[in-house]
C-alpha positions, 0 to 999 in steps of 0.5 A: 843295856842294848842301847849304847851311845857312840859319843866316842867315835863321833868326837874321835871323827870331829878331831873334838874333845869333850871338853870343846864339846862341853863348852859349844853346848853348854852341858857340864863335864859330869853330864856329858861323861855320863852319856859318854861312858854309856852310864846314862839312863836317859837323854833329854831331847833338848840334850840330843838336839845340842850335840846334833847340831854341833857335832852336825850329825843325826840321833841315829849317829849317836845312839845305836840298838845292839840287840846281841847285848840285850840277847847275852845279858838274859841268858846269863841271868 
């Protein structure tokens, strides 16, 4: 999948753990290590907005398109 969440970087930046961040927005462990490991398939805005207001960071901080990806995967079908 082109989009890829950048959960990682963005607790790596805030010297957080997902658990810390878990537990400030009040979405599940499960939950948030799906989004984390890129294994998601959607998001919910109200989800977004939780983890940008705590990680006081925008959308586009946590969500990027990576076109190549997209690109490598039809060429190896």
């Amino acid at each position: 999948m082109p989009i890829r969440v950048t959960l990682d970087r963005m607790l790596l930046e805030r010297r957080m753990s997902l658990t810390e961040l878990c537990d400030r927005v009040g979405i599940t462990m499960a939950n948030l290590s799906i989004l984390k490991t890129g294994k998601a398939k959607a998001v919910r805005f109200s989800t977004l907005e939780a983890l940008c207001k705590e990680l006081n960071c925008q959308p586009g901080d946590l969500l990027s398109f990576d076109e190549d990806e997209e690109e490598g995967r039809d060429a190896a079908e």
